[in-house]
N, C-alpha and C positions, 0 to 999 in steps of 0.2 A: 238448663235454659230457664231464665226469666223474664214468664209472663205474666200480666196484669190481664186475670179474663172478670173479674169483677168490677163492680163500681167503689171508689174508691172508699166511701163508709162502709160498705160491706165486707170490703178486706179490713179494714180499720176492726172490724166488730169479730170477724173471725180469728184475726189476731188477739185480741184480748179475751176469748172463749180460750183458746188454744194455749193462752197463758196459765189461767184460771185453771185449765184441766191437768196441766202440765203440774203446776205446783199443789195444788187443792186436792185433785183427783186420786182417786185409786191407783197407789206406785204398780200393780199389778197391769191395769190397763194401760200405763204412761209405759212401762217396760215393753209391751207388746205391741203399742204403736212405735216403741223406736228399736223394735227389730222388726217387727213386719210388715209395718204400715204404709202405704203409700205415699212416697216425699213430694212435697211440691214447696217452690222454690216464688220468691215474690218480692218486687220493690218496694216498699213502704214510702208514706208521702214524704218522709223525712230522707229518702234516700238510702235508708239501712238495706241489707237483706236477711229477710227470714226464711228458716225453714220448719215447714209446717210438715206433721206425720197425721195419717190418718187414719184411723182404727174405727171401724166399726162403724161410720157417721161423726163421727167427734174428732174433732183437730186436737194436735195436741201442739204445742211452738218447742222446738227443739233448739233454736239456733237463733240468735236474734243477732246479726254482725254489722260493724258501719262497711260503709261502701268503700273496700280498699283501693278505690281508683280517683276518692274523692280528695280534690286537693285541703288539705291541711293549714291553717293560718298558726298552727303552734308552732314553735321550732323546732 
């Protein structure tokens, strides 16, 4: 399920930590949060969806996807 229980800059800012930790961070603690961490799922103001893991206090962004239900202007 995707809920928005933040305010929308504070998801904006927990997403780009979660970036940050994902790719910067210790591959040991990124492995651990994406086998053991807590998923939580989120709509971005752009419409995307993310999925964020949580380890320990520290988000980590696992999944950053467009909204497959969003119409399309390419062909």
């Amino acid at each position: 399920m995707i809920a928005n229980r933040r305010p929308p800059d504070l998801e904006n800012a927990v997403l780009l930590v979660g970036d940050h930790n994902w790719r910067k961070g210790p591959k040991w603690k990124a492995a651990l949060a994406w086998l053991f961490g807590e998923r939580e799922l989120f709509r971005t103001h752009k419409g995307d969806v993310a999925e964020l893991s949580w380890w320990r206090g520290e988000p980590f962004l696992i999944t950053l996807e467009d909204d497959p239900w969003a119409i399309s202007s390419a062909p």
